[in-house]
C-alpha positions, -999 to +999 in steps of 0.1 A: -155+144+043-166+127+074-144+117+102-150+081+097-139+085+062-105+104+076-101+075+099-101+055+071-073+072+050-055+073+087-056+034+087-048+028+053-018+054+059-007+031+091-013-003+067+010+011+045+039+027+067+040-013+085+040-026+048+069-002+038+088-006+070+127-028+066+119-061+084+090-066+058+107-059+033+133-081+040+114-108+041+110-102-001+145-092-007+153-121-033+170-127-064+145-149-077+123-131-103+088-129-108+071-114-142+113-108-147+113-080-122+132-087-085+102-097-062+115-067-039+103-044-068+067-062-072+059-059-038+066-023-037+050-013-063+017-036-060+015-022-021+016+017-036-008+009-063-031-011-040-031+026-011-033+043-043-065+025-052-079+019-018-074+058-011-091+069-044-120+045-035-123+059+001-122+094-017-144+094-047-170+072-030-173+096+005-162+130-007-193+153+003 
């Protein structure tokens, strides 16, 4: 893998860790529901699918 492509995992890595981090989160912490799950819980697990999806992409696309 190229460094440009590592840099890439490094900034999606850093996107995430800001995403994850307590005064974000907060800013979701609700008890209204969306889909009937908390909205807390919706935007976790949206954010890891969406690093999960962005990573694979970055991998499978610029693996050498």
């Amino acid at each position: 893998m190229k460094k440009r492509h590592e840099q890439k995992l490094v900034i999606l890595s850093m996107l995430m860790l800001l995403a994850l981090n307590i005064p974000l989160l907060l800013l979701f912490d609700s008890s209204a529901p969306l889909f009937g799950f908390p909205i807390i819980y919706v935007y976790i697990f949206s954010a890891w699918l969406f690093s999960i999806a962005i990573s694979y992409l970055i991998i499978k696309r610029y693996y050498d």
